[in-house]
N, C-alpha and C positions, 0 to 999 in steps of 0.2 A: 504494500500500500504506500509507504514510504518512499519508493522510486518511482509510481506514477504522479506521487504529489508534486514530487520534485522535479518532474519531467515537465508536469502543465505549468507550474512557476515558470520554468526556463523559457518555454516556447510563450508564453503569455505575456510575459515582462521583460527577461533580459535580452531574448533576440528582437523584439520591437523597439525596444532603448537602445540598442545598440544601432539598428539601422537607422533610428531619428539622429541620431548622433553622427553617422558615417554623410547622413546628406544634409547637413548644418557644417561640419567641420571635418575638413582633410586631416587626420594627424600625421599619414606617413607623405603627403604634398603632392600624389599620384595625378592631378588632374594636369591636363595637358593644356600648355599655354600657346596659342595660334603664334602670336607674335615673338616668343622667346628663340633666340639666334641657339642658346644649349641649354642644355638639361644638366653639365655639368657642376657639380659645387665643390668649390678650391677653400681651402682651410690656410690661412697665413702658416708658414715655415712647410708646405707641399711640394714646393718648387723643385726642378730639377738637383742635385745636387748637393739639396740642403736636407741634414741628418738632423 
């Protein structure tokens, strides 16, 4: 009884929070930007050569 209770919790509340969540805010920045020249992201001391 305990794992269907906890089954309809899960599907009833946390995967609909989590999808209002997914399409209000990016956390991992996935959406594609028409105008951006790259997709890459450089972190200061990245550079060639530099340990």
């Amino acid at each position: 009884m305990r794992t269907v209770l906890l089954t309809a919790v899960y599907y009833l509340a946390v995967t609909p929070w989590g999808w209002c969540r997914r399409r209000v805010r990016d956390p991992l920045a996935r959406r594609r930007l028409p105008r951006a020249q790259t997709y890459w992201h450089f972190t200061p001391g990245s550079g060639p050569g530099e340990r």
